[in-house]
N, C-alpha and C positions, 0 to 999 in steps of 0.2 A: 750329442747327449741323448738317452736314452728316453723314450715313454716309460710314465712306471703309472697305476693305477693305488690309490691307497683306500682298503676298505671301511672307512668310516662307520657304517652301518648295512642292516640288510644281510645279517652272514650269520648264521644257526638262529634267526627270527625272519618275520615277515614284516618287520617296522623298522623303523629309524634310516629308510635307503639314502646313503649321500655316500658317492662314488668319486675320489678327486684323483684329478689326472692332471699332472705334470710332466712339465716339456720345458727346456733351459728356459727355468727360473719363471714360466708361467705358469698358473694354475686353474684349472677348472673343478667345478663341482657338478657336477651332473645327480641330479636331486636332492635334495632336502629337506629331508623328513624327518618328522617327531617319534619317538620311540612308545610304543604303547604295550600293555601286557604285564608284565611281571613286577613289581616295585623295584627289581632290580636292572630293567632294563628303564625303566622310567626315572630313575635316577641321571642315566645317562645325558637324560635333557638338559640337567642342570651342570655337567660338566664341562669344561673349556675343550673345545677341540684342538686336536695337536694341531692343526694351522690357526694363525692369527684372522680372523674374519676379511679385516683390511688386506692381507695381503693373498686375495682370492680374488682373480680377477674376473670371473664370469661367473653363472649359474645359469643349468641347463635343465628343465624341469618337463621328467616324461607326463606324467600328470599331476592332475590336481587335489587328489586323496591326501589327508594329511603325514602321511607316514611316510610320500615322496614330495611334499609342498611345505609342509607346515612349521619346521622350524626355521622357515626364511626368515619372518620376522623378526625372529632372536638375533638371526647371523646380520639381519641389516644394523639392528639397534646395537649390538655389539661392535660396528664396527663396517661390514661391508660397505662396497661402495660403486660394485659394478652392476652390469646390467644385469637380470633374471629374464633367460629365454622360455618361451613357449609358443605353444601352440594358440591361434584367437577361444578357442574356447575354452580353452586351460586358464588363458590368460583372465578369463570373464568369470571362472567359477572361482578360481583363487578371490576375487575380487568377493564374492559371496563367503568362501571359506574361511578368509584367514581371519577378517573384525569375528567373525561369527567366533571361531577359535578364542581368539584374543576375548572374546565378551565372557562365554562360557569358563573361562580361566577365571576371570576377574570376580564372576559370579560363582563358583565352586570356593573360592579361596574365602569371600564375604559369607558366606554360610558358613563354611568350617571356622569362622572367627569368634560367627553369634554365637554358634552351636558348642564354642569349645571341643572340636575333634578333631583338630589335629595339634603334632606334634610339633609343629614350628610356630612361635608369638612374635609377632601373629603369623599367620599362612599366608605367601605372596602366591601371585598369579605367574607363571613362568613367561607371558609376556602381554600385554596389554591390549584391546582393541584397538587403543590409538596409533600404539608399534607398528600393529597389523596395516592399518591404512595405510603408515607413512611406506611403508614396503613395497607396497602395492605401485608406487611411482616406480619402482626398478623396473617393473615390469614389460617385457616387449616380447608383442606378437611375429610370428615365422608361421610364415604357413605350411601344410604338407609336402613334401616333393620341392621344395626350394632353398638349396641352399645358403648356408647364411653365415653370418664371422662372430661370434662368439667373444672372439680374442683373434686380433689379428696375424693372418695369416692360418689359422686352424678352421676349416670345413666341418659344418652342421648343417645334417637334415633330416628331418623328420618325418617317418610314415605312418599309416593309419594301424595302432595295435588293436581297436576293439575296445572290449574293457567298460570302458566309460565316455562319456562324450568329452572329444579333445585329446585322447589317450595317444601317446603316438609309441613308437619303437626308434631311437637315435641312432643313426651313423654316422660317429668321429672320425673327421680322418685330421692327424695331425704328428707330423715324426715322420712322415714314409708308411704311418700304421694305420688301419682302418679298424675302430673299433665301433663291434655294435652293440646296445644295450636295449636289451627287447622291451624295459618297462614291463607294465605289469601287462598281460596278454589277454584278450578276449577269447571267449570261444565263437568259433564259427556258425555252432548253432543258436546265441544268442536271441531272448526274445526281442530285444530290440536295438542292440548295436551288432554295426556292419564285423563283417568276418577280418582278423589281421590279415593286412598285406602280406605279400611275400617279402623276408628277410632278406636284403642286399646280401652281396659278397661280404667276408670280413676278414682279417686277419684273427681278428679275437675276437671274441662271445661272452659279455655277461646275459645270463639268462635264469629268469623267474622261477623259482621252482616250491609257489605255494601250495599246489594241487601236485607235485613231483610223485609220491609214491600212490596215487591212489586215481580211480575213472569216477567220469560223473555217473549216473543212472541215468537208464533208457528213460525214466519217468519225467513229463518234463512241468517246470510250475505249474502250469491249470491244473495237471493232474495231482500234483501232491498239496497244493494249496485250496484246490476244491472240497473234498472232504472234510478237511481240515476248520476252515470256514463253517461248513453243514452243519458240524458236529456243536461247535462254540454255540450258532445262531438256536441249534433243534432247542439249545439249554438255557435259552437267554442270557449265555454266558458274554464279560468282554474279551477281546482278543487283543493284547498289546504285542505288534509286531516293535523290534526295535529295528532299525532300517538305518546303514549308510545313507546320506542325506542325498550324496551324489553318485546317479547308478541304481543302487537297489531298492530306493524309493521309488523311483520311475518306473523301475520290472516291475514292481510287486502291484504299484497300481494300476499298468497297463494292466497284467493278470486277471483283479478286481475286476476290470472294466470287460476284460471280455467275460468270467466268470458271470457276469449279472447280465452282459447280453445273451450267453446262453442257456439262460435262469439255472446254471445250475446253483447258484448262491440267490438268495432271496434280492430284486431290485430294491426293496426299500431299505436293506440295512446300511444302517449309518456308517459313512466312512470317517475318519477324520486323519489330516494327514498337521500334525501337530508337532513342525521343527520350520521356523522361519528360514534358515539355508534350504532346507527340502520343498520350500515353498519357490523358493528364491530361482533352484535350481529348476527345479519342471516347469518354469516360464522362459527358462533360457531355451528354451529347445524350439520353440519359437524363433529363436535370433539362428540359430543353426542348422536348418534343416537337411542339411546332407551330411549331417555327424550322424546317423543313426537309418534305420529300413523302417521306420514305421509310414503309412501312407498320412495326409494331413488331418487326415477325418479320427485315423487312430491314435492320432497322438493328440489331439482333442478330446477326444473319449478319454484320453489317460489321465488328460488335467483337469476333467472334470467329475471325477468320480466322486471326488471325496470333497471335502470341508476343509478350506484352509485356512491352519491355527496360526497366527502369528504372536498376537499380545501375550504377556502372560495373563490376562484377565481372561482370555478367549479361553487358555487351556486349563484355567482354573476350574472355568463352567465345566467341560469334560467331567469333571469329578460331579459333577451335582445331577447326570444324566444316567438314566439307568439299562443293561444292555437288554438287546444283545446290540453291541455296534463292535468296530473295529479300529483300532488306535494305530496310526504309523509314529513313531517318534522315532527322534536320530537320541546316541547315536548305535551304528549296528552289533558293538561288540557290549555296549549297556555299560560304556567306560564314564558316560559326565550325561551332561544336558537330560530334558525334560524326561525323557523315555526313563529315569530312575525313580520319579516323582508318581510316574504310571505303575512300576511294577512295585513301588513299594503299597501302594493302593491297589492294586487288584490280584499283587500274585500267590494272597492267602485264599482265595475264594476257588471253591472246587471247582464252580460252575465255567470257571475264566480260563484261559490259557494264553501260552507266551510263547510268542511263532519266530525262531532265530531264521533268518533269515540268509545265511553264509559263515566263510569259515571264522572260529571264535578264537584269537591269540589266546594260549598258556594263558592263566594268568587274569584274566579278565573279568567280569560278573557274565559273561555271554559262555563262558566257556564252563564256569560256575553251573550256570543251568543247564547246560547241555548236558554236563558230567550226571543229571541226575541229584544232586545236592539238593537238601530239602529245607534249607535255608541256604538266604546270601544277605551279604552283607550292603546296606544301603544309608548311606550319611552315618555314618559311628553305630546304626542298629542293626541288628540279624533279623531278616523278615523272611517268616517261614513259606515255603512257598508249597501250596496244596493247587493251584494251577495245574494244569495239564501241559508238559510241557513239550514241544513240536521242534522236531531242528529240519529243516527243510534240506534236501542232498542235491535237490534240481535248482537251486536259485541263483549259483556262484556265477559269478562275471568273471572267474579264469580260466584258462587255459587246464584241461585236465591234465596228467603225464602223458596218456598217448600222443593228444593234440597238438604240446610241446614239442615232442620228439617230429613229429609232421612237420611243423614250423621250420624246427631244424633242420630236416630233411630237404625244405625244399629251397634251403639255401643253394647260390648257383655250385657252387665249391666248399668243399673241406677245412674249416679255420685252423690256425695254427695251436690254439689254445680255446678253453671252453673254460668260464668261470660259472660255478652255479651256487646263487646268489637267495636273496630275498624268502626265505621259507623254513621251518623247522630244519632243525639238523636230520633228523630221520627221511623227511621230503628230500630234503634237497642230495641228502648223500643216496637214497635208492633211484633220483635221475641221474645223478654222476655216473652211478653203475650202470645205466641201460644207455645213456650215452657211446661210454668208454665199451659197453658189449656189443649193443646193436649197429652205433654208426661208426665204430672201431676210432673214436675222434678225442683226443687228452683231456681231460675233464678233474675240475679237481674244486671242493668249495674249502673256499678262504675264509681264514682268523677274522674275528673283529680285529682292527687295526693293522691288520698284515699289509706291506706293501710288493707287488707287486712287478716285472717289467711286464710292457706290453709289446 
C-alpha cells in the first residue's frame, strides 16, 4: 500500500500546519496547529477534521509556535489518544504555550460575554486551559540525531532547523519512502539561534516558504531597532512592541540589551517585558543552553533587561506610568492577550509608536497596522491610531527565499517531489518557480485538503 501525505493545513497561509501521513491503515500527523488571520481561516478551528482524532495514531510536532503545536489540545480532548513527539525543548515550551493558549481563549471569550461583542451567546473559548494541561501528558521528548518510533515500525528524526529554540526539521521514513519536512526554518545569520542543519537525503520535500518570494535586508536588528527606540525615547513617547512570546521576544530583548550597552538607546529607559509565556519562556533558556549561540553572560544580559510582568495587576500598573519606556507584549501578530489592552491605550498618542516585529498574516490587527490603516479594531471598538507606526524587515526568524533555495541545495541528492507548503499563495508559488527554474527539481504547492502520494 502506498504512502500518501494529506494537506490538512499550511497550503495558500502560513497557519494551521498539520500534515498526515498514511501507510496500511496507519496514521500520522506531523504538526498541529491552530489557524490564525482571516475569520475565514479561523473558522477552520472550529471544524471536524476529515480524520476522527481517535483514529490517529501518533503526533509529530516540528515546533512549538502555535500555528504548528496548538490545536493539539482540541485533537486530545476530541478524541486522540497517542503519543505527541518532540523535541525536550519543544516538549518544555508547549508545556508554557498551550494552558497559556487555553487561558487566553477562556479569557477573550469572558470579555466578549461582559462586553456583549460577540456573535455567539454566549462566546465559548475553542479550548480550555485545563484541556491544554491534560494534553501536555501525551507528550514525549526525542532528541536531535536519534531516531525514534513514532508508530511502530516507521522512522523519526529530527534535526536542528534554527528558527526558535527546540525547532527541528523531520525525516520520515516509512513505505520504502523518506520524507522530509523542514518545519519552519532559521536563518543562518540569526541574532541568536544556531544556523539549520544540513537537510538529509529525501525522497520528498515538504518545505516552508513564509519568506518564499522576498530577501531579508542587509540591515540587521540593532540597526533598525536603534533609531527606532531614539526617536520614541527623544519624544518621551511609549513604544508597544507586540512580540511572539517564543523567539521574538528573546531577539528583540537580546537587541535592547546590547543597544543600552552601546548607549546607543538611553540605559535608563524602562523595559517592560509584559506576557507571562514571554516570561516563562526566556527562563527556559537557562534549562537549554546549546539550543541557541548566545555566550552565558549574553544571555543573562538578555533576561535581564527588562521588567517581568506577570499578574494582571503588574500590567495594570504599566498603564498608570508615564513614558518614554518600552512595552514587549505577546501576542506578535496583535491576534488576543495583553498586547491589545496596550495598543488600545497608547496607539492614539502621537508621541508613541508600535514596533511590529515580523511577518503579519492577512488578516490580522498586526497586518492592519502595518497596511498603514489609521484605525483598528480592538474589543468591538475602532481605536484610531496616531502612533508612529514601525514594521521591522531585519527581525524574522525565517529562512529568507534565497536562504531556502541554499537549504535545498545542500541536500546530498535531488528529491523525487518538492511540496511547498506553509506560506501565502504568492510566497509560496514564486519559490515553486525558482525551485522548478534554478534547481530543475518538481515542485508544486498543494490544495487545502488535497491528498497526495508520497
Amino acid at each position: 500500500m502506498s504512502v500518501t501525505i494529506t494537506f490538512l493545513g499550511g497550503t495558500g497561509t502560513v497557519t494551521g500546519s498539520k500534515y498526515l501521513v498514511e501507510h496500511e491503515g496507519q496514521r500520522l500527523l506531523v504538526d498541529c496547529g491552530l489557524f490564525q488571520g482571516y475569520k475565514l481561516l479561523r473558522l477552520r478551528n472550529w471544524s471536524p477534521l476529515p480524520v476522527v482524532p481517535g483514529q490517529i495514531h501518533a503526533v509529530v510536532l516540528t515546533h512549538a509556535h502555535l500555528d504548528h503545536s496548538g490545536y493539539t489540545p482540541l485533537l486530545a480532548r476530541e478524541g486522540f489518544h497517542g503519543r505527541v513527539w518532540a523535541t525536550p525543548a519543544t516538549r518544555d515550551l508547549c508545556g508554557i504555550l498551550w494552558p497559556d493558549s487555553g487561558h487566553i481563549q477562556e479569557e477573550d471569550a469572558a470579555f466578549a460575554n461582559r462586553h456583549g461583542i460577540s456573535k455567539h451567546k454566549p462566546a465559548l473559548p475553542l479550548y480550555t486551559k485545563a484541556d491544554a494541561v491534560a494534553a501536555l501528558k501525551r507528550l514525549h521528548a526525542a532528541p536531535f540525531g536519534k531516531p525514534f518510533e513514532p508508530i511502530k515500525g516507521w522512522k523519526a528524526t529530527f534535526s536542528e532547523a534554527g528558527h526558535i529554540l527546540g525547532a527541528a526539521s523531520l525525516l520520515l521514513e516509512v513505505g520504502g519512502r523518506r520524507i522530509l519536512f523542514s518545519g519552519d526554518l532559521g536563518r543562518p545569520d540569526d541574532l541568536i539561534m544556531k544556523p539549520p542543519a544540513p537537510p538529509p537525503a529525501a525522497d520528498v520535500v515538504l518545505i516552508e516558504s513564509t519568506y518564499g518570494d522576498r530577501t531579508h535586508p542587509k540591515e540587521d536588528l540593532l540597526g533598525e531597532l536603534g533609531p527606532a527606540l531614539q526617536r520614541v525615547a527623544a519624544r518621551g513617547g511609549v513604544a508597544v512592541i507586540p512580540v511572539f512570546a517564543v523567539g521574538r521576544a528573546q531577539a528583540v530583548l537580546y537587541a535592547i540589551s546590547q543597544l543600552k550597552a552601546s548607549q546607543t538607546i538611553p540605559s535608563a529607559l524602562p523595559v517592560f517585558l509584559d506576557s507571562p509565556m514571554a516570561v516563562h519562556t526566556t527562563g527556559l533558556f537557562e534549562h537549554h543552553p546549546d539550543g541557541y549561540r548566545l555566550t552565558p553572560q549574553e544571555a543573562t544580559a538578555m533576561s535581564h533587561v527588562a521588567a517581568m510582568v506577570e499578574t494582571p495587576e503588574q500590567s495594570k500598573a504599566i498603564a498608570q506610568r508615564h513614558g518614554p519606556m518600552v512595552i514587549l507584549s505577546a501576542s506578535g501578530m496583535a491576534t488576543g492577550g495583553r498586547v491589545l489592552h496596550h495598543l488600545a491605550l497608547y496607539a492614539g498618542g502621537h508621541r508613541n509608536m508600535i514596533i511590529l516585529t515580523g511577518y503579519q498574516a492577512p488578516g490580522t490587527r498586526g497586518a492592519t497596522l502595518s497596511s498603514g490603516a489609521r484605525s483598528v479594531r480592538i474589543h468591538g471598538q475602532d481605536v484610531a491610531v496616531n502612533a508612529e507606526v514601525v514594521q521591522l524587515e531585519s527581525a524574522s526568524a525565517h529562512a529568507d527565499s534565497h536562504q531556502l533555495l541554499d537549504w535545498l541545495r545542500a541536500m546530498p541528492g535531488a528529491p523525487q517531489q518538492v511540496y511547498v507548503v506553509h506560506g501565502d499563495m504568492g510566497a509560496s508559488d514564486e519559490l515553486r518557480k525558482r525551485i522548478e527554474h534554478e534547481l530543475k527539481w518538481p515542485a508544486m504547492t498543494p490544495e487545502h485538503g488535497a491528498t497526495w502520494a508520497a
